[in-house]
KOLFIZA-13784 format. One record per residue (C-alpha): residue number from 1; x, y, z. Coordinates in Angstrom, 3 decimals, decimal comma. Last residue first. Example, Ala and Ser with C-alpha at 12.3 -4.5 7.8 and 13.67 -1.06 7.14 Angstrom:
2
[node 2; [13,670; -1,060; 7,140]];
[node 1; [12,300; -4,500; 7,800]];
***
This chain:
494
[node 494; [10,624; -17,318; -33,948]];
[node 493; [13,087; -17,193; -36,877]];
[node 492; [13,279; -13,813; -38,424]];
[node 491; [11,605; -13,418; -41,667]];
[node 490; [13,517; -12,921; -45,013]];
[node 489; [14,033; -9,749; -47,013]];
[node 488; [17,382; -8,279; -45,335]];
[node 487; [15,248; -6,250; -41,992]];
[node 486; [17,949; -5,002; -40,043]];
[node 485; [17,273; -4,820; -36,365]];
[node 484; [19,699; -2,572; -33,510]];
[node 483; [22,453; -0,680; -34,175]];
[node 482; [22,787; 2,230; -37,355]];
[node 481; [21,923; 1,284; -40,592]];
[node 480; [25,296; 2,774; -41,636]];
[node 479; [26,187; -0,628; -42,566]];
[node 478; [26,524; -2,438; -39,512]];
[node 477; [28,360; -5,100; -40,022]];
[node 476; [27,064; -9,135; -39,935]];
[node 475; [28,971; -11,844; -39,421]];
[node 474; [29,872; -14,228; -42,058]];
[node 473; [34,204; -13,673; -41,474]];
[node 472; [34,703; -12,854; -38,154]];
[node 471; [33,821; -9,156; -37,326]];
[node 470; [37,312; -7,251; -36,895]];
[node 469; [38,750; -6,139; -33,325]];
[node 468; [38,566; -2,903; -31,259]];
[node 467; [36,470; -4,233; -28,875]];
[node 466; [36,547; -8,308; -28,312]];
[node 465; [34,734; -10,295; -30,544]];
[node 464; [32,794; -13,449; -28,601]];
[node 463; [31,604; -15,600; -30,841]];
[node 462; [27,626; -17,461; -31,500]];
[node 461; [25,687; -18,931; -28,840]];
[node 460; [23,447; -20,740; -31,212]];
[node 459; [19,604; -21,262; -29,529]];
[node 458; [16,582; -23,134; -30,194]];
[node 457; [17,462; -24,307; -34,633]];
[node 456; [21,282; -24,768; -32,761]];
[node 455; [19,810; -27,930; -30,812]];
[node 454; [23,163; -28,985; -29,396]];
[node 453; [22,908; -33,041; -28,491]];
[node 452; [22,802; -33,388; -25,121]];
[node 451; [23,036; -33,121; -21,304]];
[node 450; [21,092; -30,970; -18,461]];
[node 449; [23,244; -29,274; -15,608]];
[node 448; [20,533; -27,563; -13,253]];
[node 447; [21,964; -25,177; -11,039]];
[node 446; [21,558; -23,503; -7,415]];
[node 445; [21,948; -20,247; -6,424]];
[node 444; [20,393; -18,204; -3,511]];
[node 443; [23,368; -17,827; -1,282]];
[node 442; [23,932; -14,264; -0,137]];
[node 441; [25,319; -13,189; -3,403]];
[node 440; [22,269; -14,480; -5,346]];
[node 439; [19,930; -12,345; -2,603]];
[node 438; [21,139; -9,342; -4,231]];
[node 437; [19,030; -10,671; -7,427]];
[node 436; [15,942; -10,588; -6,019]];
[node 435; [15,143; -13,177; -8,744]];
[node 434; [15,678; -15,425; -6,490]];
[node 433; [17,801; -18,146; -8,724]];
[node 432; [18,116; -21,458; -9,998]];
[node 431; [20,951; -20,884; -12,755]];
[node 430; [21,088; -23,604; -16,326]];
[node 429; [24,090; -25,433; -17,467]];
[node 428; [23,755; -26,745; -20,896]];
[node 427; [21,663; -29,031; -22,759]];
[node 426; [18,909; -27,064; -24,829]];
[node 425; [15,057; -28,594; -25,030]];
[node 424; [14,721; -28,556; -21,199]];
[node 423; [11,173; -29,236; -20,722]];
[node 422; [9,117; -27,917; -17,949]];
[node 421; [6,820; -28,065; -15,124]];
[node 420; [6,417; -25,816; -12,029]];
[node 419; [4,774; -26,912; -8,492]];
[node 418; [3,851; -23,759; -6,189]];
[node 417; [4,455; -23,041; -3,101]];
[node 416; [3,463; -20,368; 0,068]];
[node 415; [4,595; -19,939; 3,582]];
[node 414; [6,591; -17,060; 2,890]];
[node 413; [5,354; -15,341; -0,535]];
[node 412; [5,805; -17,042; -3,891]];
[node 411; [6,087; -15,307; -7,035]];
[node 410; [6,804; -17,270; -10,342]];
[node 409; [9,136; -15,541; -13,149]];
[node 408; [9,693; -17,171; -16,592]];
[node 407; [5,833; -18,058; -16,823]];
[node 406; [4,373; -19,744; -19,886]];
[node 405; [1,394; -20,674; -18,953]];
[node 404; [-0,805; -20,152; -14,949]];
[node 403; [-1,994; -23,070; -14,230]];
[node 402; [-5,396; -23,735; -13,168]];
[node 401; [-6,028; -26,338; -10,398]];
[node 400; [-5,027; -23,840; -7,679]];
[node 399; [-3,718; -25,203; -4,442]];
[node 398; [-0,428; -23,466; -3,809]];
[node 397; [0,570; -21,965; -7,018]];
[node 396; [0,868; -24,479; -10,056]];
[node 395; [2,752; -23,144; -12,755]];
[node 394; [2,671; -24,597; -16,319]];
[node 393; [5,331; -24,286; -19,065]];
[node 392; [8,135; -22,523; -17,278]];
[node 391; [10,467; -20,693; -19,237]];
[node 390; [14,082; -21,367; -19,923]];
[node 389; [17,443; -19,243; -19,774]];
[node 388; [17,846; -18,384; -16,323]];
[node 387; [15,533; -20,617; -14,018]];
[node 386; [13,322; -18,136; -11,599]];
[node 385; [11,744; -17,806; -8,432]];
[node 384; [10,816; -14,374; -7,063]];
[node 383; [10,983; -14,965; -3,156]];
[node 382; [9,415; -13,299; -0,804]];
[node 381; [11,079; -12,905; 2,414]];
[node 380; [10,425; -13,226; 6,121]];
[node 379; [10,304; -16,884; 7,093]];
[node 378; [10,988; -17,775; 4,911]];
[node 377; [9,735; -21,295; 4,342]];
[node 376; [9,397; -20,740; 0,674]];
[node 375; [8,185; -24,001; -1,280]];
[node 374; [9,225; -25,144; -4,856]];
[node 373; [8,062; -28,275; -6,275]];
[node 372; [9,738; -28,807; -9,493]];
[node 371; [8,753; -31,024; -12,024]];
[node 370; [11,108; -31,761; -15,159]];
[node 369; [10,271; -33,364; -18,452]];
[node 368; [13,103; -34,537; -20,175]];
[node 367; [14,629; -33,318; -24,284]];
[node 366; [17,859; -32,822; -22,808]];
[node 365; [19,134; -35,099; -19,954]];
[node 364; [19,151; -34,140; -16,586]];
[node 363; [21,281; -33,265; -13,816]];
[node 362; [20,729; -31,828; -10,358]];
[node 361; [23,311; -30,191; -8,724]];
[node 360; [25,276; -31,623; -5,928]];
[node 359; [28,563; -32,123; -7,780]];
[node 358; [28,668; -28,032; -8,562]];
[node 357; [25,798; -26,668; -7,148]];
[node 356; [22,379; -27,505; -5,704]];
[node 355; [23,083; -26,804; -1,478]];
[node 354; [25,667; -24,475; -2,441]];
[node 353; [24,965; -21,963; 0,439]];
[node 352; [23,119; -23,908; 2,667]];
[node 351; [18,972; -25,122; 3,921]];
[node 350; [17,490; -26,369; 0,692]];
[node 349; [18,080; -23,063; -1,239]];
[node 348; [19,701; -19,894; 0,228]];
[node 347; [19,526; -16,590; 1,648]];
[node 346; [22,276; -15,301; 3,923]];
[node 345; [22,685; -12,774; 6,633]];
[node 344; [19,090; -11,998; 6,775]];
[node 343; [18,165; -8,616; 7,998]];
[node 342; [13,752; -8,631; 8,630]];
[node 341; [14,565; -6,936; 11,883]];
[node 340; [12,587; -9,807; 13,822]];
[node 339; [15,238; -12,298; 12,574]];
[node 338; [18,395; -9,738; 12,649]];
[node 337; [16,817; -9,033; 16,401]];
[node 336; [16,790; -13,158; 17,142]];
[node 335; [19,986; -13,727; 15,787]];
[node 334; [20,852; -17,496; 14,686]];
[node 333; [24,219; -18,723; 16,841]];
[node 332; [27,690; -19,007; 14,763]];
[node 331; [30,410; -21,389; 14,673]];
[node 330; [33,214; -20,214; 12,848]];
[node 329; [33,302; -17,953; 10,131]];
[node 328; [30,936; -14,733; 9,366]];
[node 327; [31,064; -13,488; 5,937]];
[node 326; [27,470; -12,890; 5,661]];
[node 325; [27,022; -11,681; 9,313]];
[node 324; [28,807; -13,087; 11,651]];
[node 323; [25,134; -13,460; 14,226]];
[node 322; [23,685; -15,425; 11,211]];
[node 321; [20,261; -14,906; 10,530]];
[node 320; [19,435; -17,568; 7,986]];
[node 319; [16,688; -17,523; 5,217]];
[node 318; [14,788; -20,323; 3,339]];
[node 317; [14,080; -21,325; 0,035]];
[node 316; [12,931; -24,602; -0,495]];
[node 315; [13,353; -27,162; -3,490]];
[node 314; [12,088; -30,635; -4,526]];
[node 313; [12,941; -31,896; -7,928]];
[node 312; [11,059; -34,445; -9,860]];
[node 311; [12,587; -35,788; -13,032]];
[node 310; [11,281; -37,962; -16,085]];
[node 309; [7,382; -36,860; -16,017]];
[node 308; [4,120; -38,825; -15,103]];
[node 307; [1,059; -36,868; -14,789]];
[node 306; [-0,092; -36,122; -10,963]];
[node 305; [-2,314; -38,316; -9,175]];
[node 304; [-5,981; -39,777; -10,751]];
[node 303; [-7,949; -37,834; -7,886]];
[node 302; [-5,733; -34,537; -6,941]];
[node 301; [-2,307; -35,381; -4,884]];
[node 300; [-1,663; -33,500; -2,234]];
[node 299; [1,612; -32,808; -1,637]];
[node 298; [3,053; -31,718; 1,588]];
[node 297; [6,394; -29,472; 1,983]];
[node 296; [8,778; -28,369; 4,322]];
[node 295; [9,773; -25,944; 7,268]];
[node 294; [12,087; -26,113; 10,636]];
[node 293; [15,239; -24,786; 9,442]];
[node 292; [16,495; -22,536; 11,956]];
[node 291; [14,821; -19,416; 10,428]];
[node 290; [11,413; -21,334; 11,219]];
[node 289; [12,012; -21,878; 14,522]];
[node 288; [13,018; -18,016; 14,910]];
[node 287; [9,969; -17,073; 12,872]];
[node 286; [7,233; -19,050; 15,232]];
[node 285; [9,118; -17,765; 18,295]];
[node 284; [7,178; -19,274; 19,649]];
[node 283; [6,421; -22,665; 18,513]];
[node 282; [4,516; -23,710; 15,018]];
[node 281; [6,775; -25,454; 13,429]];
[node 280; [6,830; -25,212; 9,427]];
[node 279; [4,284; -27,362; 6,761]];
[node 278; [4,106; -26,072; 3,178]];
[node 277; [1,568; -26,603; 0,493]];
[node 276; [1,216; -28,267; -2,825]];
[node 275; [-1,792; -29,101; -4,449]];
[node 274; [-5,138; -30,960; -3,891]];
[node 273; [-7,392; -29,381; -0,901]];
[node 272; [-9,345; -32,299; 1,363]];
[node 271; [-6,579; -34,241; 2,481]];
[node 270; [-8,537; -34,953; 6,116]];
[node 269; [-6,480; -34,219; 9,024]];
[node 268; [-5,365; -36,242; 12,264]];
[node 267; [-3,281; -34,804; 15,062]];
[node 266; [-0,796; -36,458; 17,151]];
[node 265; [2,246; -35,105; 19,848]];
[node 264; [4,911; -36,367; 21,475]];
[node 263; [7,049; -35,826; 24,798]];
[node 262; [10,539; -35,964; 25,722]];
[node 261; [11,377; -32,693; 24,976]];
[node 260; [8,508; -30,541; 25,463]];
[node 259; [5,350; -30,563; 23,274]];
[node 258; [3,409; -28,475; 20,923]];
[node 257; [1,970; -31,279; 18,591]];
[node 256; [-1,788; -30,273; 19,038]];
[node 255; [-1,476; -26,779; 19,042]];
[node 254; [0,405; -26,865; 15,798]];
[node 253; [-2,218; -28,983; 14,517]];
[node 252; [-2,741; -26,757; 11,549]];
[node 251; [-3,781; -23,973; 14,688]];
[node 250; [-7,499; -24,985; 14,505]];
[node 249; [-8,507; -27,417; 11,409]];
[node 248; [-8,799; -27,546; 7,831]];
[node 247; [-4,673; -29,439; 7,483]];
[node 246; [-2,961; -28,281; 4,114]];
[node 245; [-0,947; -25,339; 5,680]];
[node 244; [0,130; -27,991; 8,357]];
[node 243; [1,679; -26,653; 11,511]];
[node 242; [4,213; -28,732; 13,394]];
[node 241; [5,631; -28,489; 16,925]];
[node 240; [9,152; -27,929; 18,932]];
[node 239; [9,813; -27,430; 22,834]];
[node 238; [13,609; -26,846; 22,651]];
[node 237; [16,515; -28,453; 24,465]];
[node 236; [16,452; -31,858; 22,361]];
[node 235; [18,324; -34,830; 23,862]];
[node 234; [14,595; -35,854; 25,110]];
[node 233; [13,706; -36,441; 21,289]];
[node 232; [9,939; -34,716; 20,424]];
[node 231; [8,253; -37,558; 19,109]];
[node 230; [5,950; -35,687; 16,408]];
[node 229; [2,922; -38,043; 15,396]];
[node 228; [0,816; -36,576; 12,434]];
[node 227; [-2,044; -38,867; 10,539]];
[node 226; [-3,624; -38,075; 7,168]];
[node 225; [-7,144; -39,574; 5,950]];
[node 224; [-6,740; -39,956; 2,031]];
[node 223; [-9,326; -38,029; 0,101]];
[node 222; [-6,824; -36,200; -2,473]];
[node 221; [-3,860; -38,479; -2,705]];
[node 220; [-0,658; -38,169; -0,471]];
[node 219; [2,532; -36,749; 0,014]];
[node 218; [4,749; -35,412; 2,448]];
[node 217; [8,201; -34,461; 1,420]];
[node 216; [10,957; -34,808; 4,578]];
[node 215; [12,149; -31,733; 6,124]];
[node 214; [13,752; -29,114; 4,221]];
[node 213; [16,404; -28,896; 5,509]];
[node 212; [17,105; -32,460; 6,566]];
[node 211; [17,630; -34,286; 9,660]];
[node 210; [14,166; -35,718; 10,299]];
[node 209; [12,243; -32,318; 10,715]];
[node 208; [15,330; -29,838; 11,224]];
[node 207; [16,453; -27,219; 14,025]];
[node 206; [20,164; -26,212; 12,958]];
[node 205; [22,860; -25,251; 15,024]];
[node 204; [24,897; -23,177; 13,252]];
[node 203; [27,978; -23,895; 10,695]];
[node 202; [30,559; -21,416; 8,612]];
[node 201; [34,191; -23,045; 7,095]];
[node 200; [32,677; -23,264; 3,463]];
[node 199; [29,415; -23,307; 3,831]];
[node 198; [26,039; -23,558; 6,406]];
[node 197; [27,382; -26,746; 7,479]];
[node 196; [25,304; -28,458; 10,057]];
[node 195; [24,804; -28,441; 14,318]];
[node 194; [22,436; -30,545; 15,581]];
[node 193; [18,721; -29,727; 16,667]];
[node 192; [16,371; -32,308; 15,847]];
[node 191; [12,416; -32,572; 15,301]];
[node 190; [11,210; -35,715; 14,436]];
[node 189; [8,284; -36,180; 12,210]];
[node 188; [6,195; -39,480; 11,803]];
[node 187; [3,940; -39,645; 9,159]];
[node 186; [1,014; -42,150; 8,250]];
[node 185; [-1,422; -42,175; 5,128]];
[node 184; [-4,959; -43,559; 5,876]];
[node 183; [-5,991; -44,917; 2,413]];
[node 182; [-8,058; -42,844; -0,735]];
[node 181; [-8,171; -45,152; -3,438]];
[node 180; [-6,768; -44,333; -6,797]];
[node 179; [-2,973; -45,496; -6,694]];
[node 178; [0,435; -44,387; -7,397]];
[node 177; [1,283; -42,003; -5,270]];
[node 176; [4,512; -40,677; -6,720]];
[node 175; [7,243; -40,882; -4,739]];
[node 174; [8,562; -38,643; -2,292]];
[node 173; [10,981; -35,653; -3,738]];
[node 172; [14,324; -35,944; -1,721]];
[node 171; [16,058; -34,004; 0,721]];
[node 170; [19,695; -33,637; 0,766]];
[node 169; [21,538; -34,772; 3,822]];
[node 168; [22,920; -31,846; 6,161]];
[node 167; [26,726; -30,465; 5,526]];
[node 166; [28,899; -31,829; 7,624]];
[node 165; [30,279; -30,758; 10,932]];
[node 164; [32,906; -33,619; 12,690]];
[node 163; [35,418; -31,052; 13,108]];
[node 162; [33,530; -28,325; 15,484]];
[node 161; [33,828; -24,849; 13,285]];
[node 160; [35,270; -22,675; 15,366]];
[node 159; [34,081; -20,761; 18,845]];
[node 158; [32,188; -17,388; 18,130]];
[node 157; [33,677; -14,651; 20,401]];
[node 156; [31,498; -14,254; 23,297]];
[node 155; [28,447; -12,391; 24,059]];
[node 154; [28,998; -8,661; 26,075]];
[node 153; [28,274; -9,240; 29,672]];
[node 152; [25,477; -7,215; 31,360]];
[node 151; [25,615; -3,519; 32,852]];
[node 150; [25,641; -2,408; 36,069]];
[node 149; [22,642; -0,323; 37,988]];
[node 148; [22,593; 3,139; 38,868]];
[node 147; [21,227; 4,369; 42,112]];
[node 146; [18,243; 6,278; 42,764]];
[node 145; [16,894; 3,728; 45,480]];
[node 144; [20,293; 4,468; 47,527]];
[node 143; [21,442; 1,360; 49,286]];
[node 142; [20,838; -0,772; 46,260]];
[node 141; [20,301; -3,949; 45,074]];
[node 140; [19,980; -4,367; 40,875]];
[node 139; [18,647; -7,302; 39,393]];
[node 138; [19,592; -7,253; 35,507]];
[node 137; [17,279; -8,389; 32,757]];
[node 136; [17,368; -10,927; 30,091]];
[node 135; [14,866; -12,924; 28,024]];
[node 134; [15,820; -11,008; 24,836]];
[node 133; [15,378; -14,019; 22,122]];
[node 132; [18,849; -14,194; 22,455]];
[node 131; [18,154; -15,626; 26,297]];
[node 130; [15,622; -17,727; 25,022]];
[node 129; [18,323; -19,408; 23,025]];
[node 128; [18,916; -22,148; 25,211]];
[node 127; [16,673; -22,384; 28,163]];
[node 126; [18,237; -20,216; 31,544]];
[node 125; [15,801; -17,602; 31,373]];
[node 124; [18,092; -14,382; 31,823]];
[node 123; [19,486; -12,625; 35,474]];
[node 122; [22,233; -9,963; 35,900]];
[node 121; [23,050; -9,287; 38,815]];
[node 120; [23,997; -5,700; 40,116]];
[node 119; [25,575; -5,616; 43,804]];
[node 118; [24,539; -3,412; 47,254]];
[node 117; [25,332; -5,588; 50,190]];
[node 116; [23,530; -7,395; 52,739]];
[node 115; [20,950; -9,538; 50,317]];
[node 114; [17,753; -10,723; 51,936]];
[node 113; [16,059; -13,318; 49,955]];
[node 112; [12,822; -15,242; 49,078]];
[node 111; [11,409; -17,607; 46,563]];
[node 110; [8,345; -18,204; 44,668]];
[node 109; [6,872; -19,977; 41,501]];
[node 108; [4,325; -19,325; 39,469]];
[node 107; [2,027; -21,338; 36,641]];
[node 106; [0,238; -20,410; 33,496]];
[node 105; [3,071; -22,306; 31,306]];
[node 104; [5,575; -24,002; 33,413]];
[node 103; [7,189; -22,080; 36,178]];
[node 102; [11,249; -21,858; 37,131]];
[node 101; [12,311; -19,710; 39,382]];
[node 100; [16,593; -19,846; 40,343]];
[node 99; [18,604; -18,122; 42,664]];
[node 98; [21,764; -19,463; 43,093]];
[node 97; [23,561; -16,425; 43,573]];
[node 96; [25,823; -16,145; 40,909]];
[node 95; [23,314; -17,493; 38,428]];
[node 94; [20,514; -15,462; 38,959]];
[node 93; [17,895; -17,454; 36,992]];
[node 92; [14,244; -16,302; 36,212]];
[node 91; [12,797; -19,157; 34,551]];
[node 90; [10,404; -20,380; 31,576]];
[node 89; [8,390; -23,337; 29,902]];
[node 88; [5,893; -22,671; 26,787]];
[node 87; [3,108; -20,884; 26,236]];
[node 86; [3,755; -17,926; 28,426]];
[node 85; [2,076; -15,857; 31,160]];
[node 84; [4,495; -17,259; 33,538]];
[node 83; [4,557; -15,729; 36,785]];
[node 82; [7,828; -15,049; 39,199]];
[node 81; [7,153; -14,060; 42,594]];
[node 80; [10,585; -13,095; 44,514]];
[node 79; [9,999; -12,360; 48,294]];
[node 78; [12,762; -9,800; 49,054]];
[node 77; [13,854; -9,551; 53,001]];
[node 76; [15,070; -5,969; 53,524]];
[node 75; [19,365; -5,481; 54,204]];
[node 74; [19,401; -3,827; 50,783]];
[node 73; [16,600; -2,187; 48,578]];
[node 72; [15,810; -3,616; 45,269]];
[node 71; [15,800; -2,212; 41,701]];
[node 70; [14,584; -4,680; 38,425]];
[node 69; [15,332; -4,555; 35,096]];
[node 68; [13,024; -5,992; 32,503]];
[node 67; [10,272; -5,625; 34,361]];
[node 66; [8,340; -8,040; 32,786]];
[node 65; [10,533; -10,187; 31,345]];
[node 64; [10,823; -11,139; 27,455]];
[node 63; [9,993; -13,536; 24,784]];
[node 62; [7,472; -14,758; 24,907]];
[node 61; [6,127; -14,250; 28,018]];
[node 60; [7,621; -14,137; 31,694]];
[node 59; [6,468; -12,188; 34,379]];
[node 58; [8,666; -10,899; 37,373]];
[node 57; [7,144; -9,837; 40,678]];
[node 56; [8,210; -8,051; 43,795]];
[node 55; [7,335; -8,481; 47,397]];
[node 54; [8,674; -6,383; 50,057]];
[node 53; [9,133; -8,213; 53,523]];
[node 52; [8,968; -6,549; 56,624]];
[node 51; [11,396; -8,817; 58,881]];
[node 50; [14,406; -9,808; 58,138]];
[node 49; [15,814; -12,584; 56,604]];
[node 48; [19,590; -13,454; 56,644]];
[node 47; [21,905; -11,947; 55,081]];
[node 46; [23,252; -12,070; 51,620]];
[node 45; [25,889; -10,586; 48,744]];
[node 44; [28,502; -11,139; 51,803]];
[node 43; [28,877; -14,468; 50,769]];
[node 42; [30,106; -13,423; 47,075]];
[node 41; [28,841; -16,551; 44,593]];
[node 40; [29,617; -19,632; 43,441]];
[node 39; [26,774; -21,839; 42,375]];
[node 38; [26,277; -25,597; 43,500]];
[node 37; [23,327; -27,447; 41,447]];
[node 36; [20,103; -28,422; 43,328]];
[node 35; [18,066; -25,514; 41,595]];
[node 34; [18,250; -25,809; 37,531]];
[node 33; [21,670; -23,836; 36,520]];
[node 32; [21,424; -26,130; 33,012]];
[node 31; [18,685; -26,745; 31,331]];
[node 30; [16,117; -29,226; 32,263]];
[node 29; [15,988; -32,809; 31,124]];
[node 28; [14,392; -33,750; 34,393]];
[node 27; [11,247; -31,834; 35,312]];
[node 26; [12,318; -28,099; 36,751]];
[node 25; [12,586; -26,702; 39,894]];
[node 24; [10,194; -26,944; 43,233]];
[node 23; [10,287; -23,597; 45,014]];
[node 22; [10,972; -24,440; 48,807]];
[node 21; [13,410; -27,751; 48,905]];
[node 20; [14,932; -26,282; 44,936]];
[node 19; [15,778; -23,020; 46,870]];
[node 18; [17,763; -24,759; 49,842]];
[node 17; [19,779; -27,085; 47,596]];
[node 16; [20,441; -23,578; 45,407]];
[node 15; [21,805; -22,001; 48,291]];
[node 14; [24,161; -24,876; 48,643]];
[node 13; [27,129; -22,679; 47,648]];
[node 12; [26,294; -19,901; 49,854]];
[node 11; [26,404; -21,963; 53,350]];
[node 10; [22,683; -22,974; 54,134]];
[node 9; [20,981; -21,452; 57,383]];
[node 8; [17,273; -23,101; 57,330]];
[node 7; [14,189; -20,796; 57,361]];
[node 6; [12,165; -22,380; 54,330]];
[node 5; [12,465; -18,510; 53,160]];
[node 4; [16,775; -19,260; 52,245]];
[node 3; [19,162; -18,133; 55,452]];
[node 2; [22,384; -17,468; 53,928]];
[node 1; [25,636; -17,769; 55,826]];
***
């Protein structure tokens, strides 16, 4: 029998009836192990209360416990206060015994227990992921106050790739603008969490604004009045928000927009800078939310919008922290220590290996003016942006009206983009890359397949002549000049 601090005898399965009648759990929604559900558990892990009680207190922030491990005498009633000094929701659950605190931010909640036996439990915050994040601890009761505790139980092999996972939809560069007077401009941002197609037989769960990764592409003209509503979807297990590099105001209106499934959030911004800026959530772990996908871009159109070209494209690199590593299969979790570590298992464009290759790479004709807008959600890395074989005309970093000519390699931190424009004057296949060039391997490729009439007077491959063999017939041979330039009387074309 277990006798809970409400002073009613409860059989060991409906200890967590008994809890929920003293402590209060959780709003509806909550995760699972919330007090009111049965829990197994050894009967002779508790007695019933005796007198001189010892109090002991846990605090919660994010992300951790405070102590992390915790050492208890047996047969002595233990009055459990557990504090959160968080920003978002968090409990202290022992699963096996039913206990179970749960406090929303800058709240407590109590319990007490007498356990009978000496045991190691090991308790975590129940809330998906927060456990990864390193909110776990162990509970140890002891006879001897010097004794060792137990250890906790090693994570599970990853399960396989569920058979209905696709890859995520593509994003898509808004429309232009198209007008001259400033207008309220509305967006509505949904945060989801569904599982996606990282690659070829790899998926995660992937935290997205409107399905995509990136989210959707904002945009709107300088002096237009821009309003943010984010409907947090009850079916969602995190608290999610959004922080706008664009917005002049506390936070970005991450503040604003933190909310709990179920809820929503609004914030209001003037468009005050022109240029091209990122938006990412703004909830604790900021990097972890980020990591899962939860980043895109906002234009800002300057007075008179943006000259017309033929093609806009809208890319975002972004990093993953795969638990499998860079080979991993199956389903895999994201890695809170690889995150903080700075170790990405892959880095890629728009969200998955591939994501602008093969029959989803952009294509062009020759001769076109292109306009990239390229963000970096990171949330770690900096990426060194770069398209093998042509040079960027004008580069646009952030919000700076002066571009910076002729650039073949464009540095953009986390958090920061730029917009770069270009004609492709040769057809061909052309590489998207991170200059970072180890990064390639772990996913940063895409291509640009642009079609057309050869423009040999820009660039002739020429033959291939394997060692050992003769020059074709028209080539030049080295003529005791040695390798390199030969100077024959006529200027080299430019």
């Amino acid at each position: 029998m277990v006798r809970s601090a409400c002073g009613k005898a409860l059989g060991v399965g409906m200890i967590g009836v008994a809890l929920a009648a003293c402590v209060g759990g959780p709003p509806a929604g909550a995760p699972v192990g919330t007090p009111g559900s049965q829990v197994a558990g050894p009967s002779q892990a508790l007695a019933s209360g005796p007198r001189d009680p010892l109090e002991v207190t846990i605090t919660a922030s994010e992300f951790g416990f405070t102590p992390r491990r915790l050492q208890v005498p047996v047969g002595r009633r233990i009055d459990f206060r557990f504090v959160n000094r968080g920003a978002i929701d968090h409990d202290w659950l022992i699963r096996s015994v039913g206990l179970h605190l749960h406090a929303t931010p800058g709240t407590e909640a109590r319990a007490s227990l007498t356990f009978s036996a000496p045991a190691t439990y090991a308790a975590a915050c129940s809330y998906p992921t927060h456990g990864d994040y390193g909110m776990v601890g162990e509970l140890v009761v002891a006879a001897d106050p010097n004794a060792a505790g137990g250890g906790l139980a090693e994570p599970a092999q990853a399960p396989a790739v569920p058979g209905d996972a696709v890859r995520l939809p593509a994003p898509r560069p808004a429309p232009p603008v198209g007008r001259t007077d400033p207008r309220v401009v509305y967006v509505r941002l949904e945060p989801t969490e569904s599982v996606g197609l990282v690659g070829d037989g790899v998926a995660t769960t992937f935290w997205t604004f409107n399905g995509s990764v990136p989210g959707p592409m904002v945009r709107a003209l300088a002096g237009d009045t821009v309003k943010i509503r984010l409907d947090n979807p009850i079916r969602n297990r995190e608290s999610h928000s959004v922080d706008f590099h664009a917005a002049t105001g506390p936070h970005g209106g991450a503040a604003a927009t933190q909310v709990a499934p179920g809820g929503h959030g609004e914030f209001t911004f003037k468009a005050v800078h022109p240029g091209v800026y990122v938006y990412h959530c703004g909830t604790p772990r900021v990097a972890h939310h980020v990591a899962h996908g939860l980043y895109g871009l906002i234009v800002i159109e300057p007075a008179g919008g943006l000259p017309a070209v033929d093609h806009e494209l809208y890319v975002m690199q972004g990093e993953l922290y795969l638990a499998g590593g860079a080979e991993a299969r199956g389903l895999q979790p994201m890695l809170w220590n690889d995150v903080a570590a700075e170790r990405p298992s892959h880095v890629v464009f728009n969200g998955a290996v591939d994501a602008l290759v093969g029959e989803r790479a952009p294509r062009m004709n020759a001769g076109e003016t292109l306009r990239i807008f390229f963000g970096n959600g990171g949330p770690n890395l900096a990426s060194s942006f770069h398209l093998i074989g042509e040079v960027f005309d004008r580069v646009y970093v952030d919000g700076s009206s002066r571009a910076l000519e002729r650039a073949s390699v464009v540095s953009v931190p986390p958090g920061g983009a730029a917009i770069a424009e270009l004609v492709l004057e040769v057809p061909g296949t052309y590489h998207l890359v991170d200059h970072a060039l180890s990064r390639v391997g772990k996913g940063a490729l895409g291509e640009l397949v642009v079609a057309g009439e050869p423009r040999a007077d820009l660039f002739s491959p020429g033959t291939l002549v394997p060692i050992g063999h003769d020059h074709p017939a028209g080539d030049h041979k080295d003529h005791g000049h040695g390798a390199g330039t030969h100077d024959h009387g006529a200027p080299a074309a430019e």
